[in-house]
C-alpha positions as CSV (number, residue, x, y, z in Angstrom):
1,X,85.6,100.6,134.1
2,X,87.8,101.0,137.4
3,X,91.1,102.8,137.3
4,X,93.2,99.6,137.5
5,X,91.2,98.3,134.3
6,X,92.0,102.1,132.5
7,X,95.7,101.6,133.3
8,X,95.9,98.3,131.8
9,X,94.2,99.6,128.8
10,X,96.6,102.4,128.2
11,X,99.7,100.5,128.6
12,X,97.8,97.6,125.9
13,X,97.3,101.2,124.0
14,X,100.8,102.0,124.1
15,X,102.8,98.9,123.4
16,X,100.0,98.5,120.3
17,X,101.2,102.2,119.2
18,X,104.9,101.1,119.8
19,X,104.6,97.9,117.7
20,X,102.9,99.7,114.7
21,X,105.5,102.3,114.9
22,X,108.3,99.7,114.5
23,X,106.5,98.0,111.9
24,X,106.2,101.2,109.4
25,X,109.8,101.3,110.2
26,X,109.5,105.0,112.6
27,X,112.3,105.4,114.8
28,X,110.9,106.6,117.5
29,X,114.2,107.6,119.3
30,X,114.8,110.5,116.4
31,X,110.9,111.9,117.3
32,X,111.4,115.0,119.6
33,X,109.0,117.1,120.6
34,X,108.1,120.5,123.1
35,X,105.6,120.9,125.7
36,X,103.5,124.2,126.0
37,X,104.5,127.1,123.5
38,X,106.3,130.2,124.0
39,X,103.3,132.8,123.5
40,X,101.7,131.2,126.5
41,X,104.7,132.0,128.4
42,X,106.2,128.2,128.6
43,X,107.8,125.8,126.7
44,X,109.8,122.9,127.0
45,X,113.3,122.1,125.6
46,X,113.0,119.6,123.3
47,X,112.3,116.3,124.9
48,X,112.5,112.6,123.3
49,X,109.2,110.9,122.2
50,X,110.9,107.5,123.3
51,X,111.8,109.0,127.0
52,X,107.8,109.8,126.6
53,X,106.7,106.8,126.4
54,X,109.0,105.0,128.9
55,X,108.3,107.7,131.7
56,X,104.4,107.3,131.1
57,X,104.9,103.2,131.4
58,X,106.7,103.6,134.4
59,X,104.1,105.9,135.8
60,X,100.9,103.3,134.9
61,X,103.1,100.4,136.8
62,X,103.2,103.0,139.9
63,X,99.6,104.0,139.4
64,X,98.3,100.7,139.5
65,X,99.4,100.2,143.1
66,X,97.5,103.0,144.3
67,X,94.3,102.0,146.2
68,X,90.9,102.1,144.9
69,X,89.3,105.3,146.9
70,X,85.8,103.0,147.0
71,X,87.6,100.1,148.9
72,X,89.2,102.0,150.9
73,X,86.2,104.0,151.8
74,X,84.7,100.7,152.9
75,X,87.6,99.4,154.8
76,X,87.1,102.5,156.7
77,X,83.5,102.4,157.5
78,X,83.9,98.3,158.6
79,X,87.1,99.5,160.8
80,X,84.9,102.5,162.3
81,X,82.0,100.6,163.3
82,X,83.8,97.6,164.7
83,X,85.9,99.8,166.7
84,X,83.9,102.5,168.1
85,X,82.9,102.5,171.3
86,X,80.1,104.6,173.1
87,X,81.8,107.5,175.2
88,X,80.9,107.3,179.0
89,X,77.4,109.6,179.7
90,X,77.0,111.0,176.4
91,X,75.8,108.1,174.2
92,X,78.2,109.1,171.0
93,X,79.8,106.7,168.7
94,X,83.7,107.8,170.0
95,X,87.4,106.4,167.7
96,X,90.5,106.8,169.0
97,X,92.3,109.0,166.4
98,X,95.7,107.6,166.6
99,X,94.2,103.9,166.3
100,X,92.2,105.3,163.0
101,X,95.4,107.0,161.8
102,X,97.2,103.6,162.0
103,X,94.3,102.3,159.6
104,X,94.6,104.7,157.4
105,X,98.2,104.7,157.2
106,X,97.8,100.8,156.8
107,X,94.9,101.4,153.9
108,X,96.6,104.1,151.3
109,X,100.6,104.5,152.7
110,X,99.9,108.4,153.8
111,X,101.8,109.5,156.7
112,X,100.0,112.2,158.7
C-alpha cells in the first residue's frame, strides 16, 4: 500500500472512531489525556482528546501532499539522463548542479 493510500485509510479510521464515539453518546471534548510520564522524566499537561484528533487530521491533509520518494527518484533519473552531457576530453556523464537543484526544488519544494 503507498503512503497516500495509508493516509486515506487513517483519516477513514478516524472519522469511523469519531462516529462510533458519538453514537455511544462519549463526548469526546471532556476526554483529556498526558503524553509521556513523569518517571521517564516527561510529561505533558493535560491535553484534549478532541484537539488530538483535529491536529492529527490536519497533519494527514498536509501529508498527503508530500511526494512519493519512488517518483521522485524516477523523475530524477529521466531529468539526469536527458540532461547530461559528456564533459570535453574526459568522456564522463557531467549535470550542471544548479540546473539539477532547480529540479529538485521543482520535484519535493526543498530549498537548498
Amino acid at each position: 500500500m503507498d503512503i497516500k493510500n495509508t493516509l486515506l485509510s487513517a483519516k477513514v479510521v478516524i472519522e469511523s472512531m469519531m462516529v462510533l464515539l458519538e453514537n455511544e453518546d462519549v463526548d469526546i471534548s471532556s476526554i483529556k489525556f498526558k503524553v509521556g510520564n513523569k518517571s521517564d522524566g516527561y510529561e505533558s499537561e493535560d491535553m484534549s482528546f478532541e484537539s488530538l484528533i483535529e491536529l492529527t487530521l490536519n497533519w494527514l491533509e498536509e501529508a498527503k501532499t508530500i511526494p512519493n520518494v519512488a517518483t521522485v527518484g524516477s523523475e530524477l533519473q529521466s531529468w539526469v539522463a536527458v540532461h547530461s552531457f559528456s564533459a570535453n576530453r574526459f568522456g564522463v556523464p557531467v549535470v550542471d548542479a544548479n540546473a539539477i537543484a532547480e529540479v529538485i526544488e521543482k520535484l519535493t519544494g526543498a530549498n537548498a
